[in-house]
N, C-alpha and C positions, 0 to 999 in steps of 0.2 A: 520510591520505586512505584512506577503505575503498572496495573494491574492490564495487559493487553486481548480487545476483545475483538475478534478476527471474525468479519458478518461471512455467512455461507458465499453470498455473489464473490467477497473479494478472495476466499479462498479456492472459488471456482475458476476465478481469475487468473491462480498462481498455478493452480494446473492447466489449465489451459495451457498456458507460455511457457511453462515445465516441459509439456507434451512436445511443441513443438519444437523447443530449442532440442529435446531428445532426438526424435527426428535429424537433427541437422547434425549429429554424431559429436564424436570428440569430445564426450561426456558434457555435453552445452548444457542438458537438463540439470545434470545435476548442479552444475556449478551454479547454475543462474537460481535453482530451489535454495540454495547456501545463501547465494547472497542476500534473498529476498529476505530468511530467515535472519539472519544477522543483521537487516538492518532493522527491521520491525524486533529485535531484541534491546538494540539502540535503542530506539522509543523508550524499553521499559526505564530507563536512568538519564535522557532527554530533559536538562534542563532548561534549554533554549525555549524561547518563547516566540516558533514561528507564525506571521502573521499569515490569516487565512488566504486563499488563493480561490477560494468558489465558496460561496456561502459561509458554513462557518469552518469548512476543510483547510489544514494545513495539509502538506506538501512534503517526501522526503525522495531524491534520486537516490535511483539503485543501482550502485557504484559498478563498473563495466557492463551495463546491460540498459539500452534505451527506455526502460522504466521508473513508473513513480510508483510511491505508494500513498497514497491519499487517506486521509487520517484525521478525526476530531478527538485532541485532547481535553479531558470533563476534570478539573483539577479538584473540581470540589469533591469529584466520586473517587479520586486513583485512577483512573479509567482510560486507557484511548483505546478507540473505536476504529479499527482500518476499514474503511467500504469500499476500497478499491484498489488494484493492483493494476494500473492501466502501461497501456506503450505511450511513450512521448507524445506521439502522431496520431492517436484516436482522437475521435470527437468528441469533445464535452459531454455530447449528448447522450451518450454511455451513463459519464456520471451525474447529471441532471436529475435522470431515472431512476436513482438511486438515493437522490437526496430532498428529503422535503423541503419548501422555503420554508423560512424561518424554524431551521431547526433547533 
């Protein structure tokens, strides 16, 4: 079981798109706050070994809601790291900002 560590930006993230989908009623916030949380619980028991998708980030969709969650698993520490909670359709350049080469 890895030990899951959630950076300020990508929990800043998850409010953000909380806020809005609350906004758009029909309890959207909360359902899409569930999801996000459920699947970043996945991660903790994730023995797949997803290949990286930008630098050293893997990748997991967020089952009924056009988002990823962007993630580096550190196997030797327990550890994954989420730095981002992005929409399908954003620019890289979001998470680029976020990640140093060669991390």
């Amino acid at each position: 079981m890895y030990k899951i560590v959630l950076l300020p930006l990508a929990a800043d993230d998850i409010r953000a798109a909380t806020q809005w989908y609350a906004e758009k009623g029909s309890n959207l916030g909360e359902r899409f706050k569930n999801e996000v949380s459920s699947q970043i619980d996945n991660l903790k028991d994730d023995v797949i070994e997803r290949a990286p998708v930008y630098q050293e980030l893997s990748r997991v969709f967020i089952k009924k809601f056009p988002y990823v969650i962007y993630y580096q698993k550190q196997s030797s520490a327990g550890v994954i790291i989420v730095f981002a909670v992005l929409h399908q359709k954003q620019n890289r350049d979001t998470l680029s900002k976020r990640v140093k080469p060669g991390m």
